[in-house]
N, C-alpha and C positions, 0 to 999 in steps of 0.2 A: 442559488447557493454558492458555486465558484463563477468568476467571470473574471479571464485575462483579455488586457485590454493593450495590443499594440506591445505584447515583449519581447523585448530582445536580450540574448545573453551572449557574451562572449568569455570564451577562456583564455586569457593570452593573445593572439592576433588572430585566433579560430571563431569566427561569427557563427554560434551552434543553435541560436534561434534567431528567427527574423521576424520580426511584426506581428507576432502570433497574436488574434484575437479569438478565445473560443469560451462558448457560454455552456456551462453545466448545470439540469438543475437537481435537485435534492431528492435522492432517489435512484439518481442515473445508477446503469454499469455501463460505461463505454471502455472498448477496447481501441489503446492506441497503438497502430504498427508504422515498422520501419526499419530500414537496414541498420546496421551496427555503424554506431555513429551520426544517426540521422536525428539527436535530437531528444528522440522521445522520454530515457530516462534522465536527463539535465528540466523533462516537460514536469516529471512525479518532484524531483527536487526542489524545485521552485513553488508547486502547489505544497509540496511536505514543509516549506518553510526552509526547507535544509541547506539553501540559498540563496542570491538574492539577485533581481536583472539588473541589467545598466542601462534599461529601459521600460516604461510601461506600467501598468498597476494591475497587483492581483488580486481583486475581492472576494472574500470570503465569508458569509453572512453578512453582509454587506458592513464590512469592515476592511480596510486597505494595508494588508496584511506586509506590503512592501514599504510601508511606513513604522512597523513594530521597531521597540531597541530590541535589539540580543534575546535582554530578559522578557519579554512579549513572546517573541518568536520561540524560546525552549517551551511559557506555557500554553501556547499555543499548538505545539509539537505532541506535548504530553496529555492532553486535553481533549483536542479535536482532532487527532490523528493517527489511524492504525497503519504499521507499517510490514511486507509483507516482502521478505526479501529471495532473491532466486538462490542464496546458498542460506535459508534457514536463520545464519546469523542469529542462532542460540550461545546462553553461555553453556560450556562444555563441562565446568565443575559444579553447577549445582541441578538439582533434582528437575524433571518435567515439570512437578507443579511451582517448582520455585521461579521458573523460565517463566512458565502461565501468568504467575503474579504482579510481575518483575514494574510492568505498566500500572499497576494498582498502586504497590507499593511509593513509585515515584511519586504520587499522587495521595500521598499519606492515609492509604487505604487499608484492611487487611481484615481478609474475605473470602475464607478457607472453603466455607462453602459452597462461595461464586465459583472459585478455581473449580472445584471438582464439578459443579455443573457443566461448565464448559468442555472439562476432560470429557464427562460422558458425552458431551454433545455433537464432540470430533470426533468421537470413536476410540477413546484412549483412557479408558476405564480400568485403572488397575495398574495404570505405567505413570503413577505419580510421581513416585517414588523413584523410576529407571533414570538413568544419565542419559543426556541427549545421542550417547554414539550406540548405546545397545538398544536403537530405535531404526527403523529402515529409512530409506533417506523420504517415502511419503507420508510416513509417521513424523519423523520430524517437522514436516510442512505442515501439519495438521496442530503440533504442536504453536507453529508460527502462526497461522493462521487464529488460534485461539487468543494468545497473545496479544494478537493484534485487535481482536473484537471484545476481548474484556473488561477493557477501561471503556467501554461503549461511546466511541468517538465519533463522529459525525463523518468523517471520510477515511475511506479504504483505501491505500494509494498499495498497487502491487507490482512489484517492478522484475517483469520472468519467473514468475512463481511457479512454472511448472519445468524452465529448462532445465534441469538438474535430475528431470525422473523422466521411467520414459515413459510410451505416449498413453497407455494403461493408466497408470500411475495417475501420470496428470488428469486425463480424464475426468476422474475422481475427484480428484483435489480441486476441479475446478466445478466439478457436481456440485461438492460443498462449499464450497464459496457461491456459487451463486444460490445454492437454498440457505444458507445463513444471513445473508445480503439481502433476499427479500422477504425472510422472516424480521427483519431488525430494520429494514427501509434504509442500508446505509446507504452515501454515494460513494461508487467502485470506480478507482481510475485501476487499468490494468495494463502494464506495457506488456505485448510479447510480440514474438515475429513468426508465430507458428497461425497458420491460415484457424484450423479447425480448433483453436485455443481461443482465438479473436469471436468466435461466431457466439461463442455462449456470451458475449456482450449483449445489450441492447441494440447497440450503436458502435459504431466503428471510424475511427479516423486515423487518418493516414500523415505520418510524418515524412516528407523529402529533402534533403539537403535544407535541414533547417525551418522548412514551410509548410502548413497544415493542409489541410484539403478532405473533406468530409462531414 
């Protein structure tokens, strides 16, 4: 499904990846940890398309996704990838289900009935209609969460999706993500730096100054 092969990225004169070869396959959750700075969310950007190395190739259905233009890369973005951020990254003026949609829509879709499936599905049955801020900050993740599995994309990329709640909270939110993950067979990349967040992974790998290991 994914496979980087030998990448390296650097931001300016900071080398934030080194050599990285790692094979994913379809279906995975692996969880990737590592200190702040070590890498790991520059690792979600580059599989999310959202970047690009200055070294190395990343395949993806076995297509060389570091060879897309621009325009490849947004449908690429919009198509084949759900994305699942640690501050929510809702819009603030339109409604939950309009947030839910927002991935269809770009995708010249509209599908009233999907959205509210989904609403019941996170547990947010009746909060169509609320604004993302008279939601609790794990309702809003749920919201995110939904968002991100609605346009039914082939990979989950989550990047701290529980730092912002605490460890209750998260809990949950990561109950559901992985029983929606292996109800749907997506593959989950999930960055966090919390031990007992990493476990609900299949699989665990480890980022160090730049260098993989696991």
């Amino acid at each position: 499904m994914i496979r980087l092969e030998n990448v390296d990225k650097y931001y300016g004169n900071s080398h934030i990846l080194k050599d990285i070869t790692l094979v994913i396959e379809k279906g995975d959750f692996i969880s990737v940890m590592g200190s702040s700075g070590s890498g790991k969310s520059t690792l979600l950007n580059l599989i999310g398309g959202m970047d690009r190395p200055e070294k190395g190739r990343i395949i993806v259905g076995g297509e060389d996704i570091t060879s897309y233009a621009d325009e490849q890369l947004t449908a690429y973005r919009r198509k084949k990838i759900g994305f699942i951020f640690q501050f929510f990254n809702l819009f603030p003026n339109i409604s939950v289900s309009e947030n839910i949609a927002m991935p269809l829509l770009l995708n010249g879709i509209d599908d009233e009935e999907k959205v509210n499936r989904y609403l019941r599905r996170v547990g947010l049955e009746g909060k169509g209609n609320d604004r993302p801020y008279q939601l609790s900050g794990g309702e809003q993740q749920r919201v995110a969460i939904a968002r991100a599995l609605i346009h039914d994309p082939e990979i989950i990329l989550a990047d701290e999706p529980t730092g912002s709640l605490d460890s209750s909270t998260g809990a949950a939110i990561m109950e559901l993500l992985k029983e929606l993950s292996d109800e749907t067979e997506k593959t989950v990349l999930l960055v966090t730096h919390e031990d007992y967040i990493a476990r609900c992974a299949r699989r665990i790998v480890r980022i160090k100054d730049g260098m993989l290991s696991g």
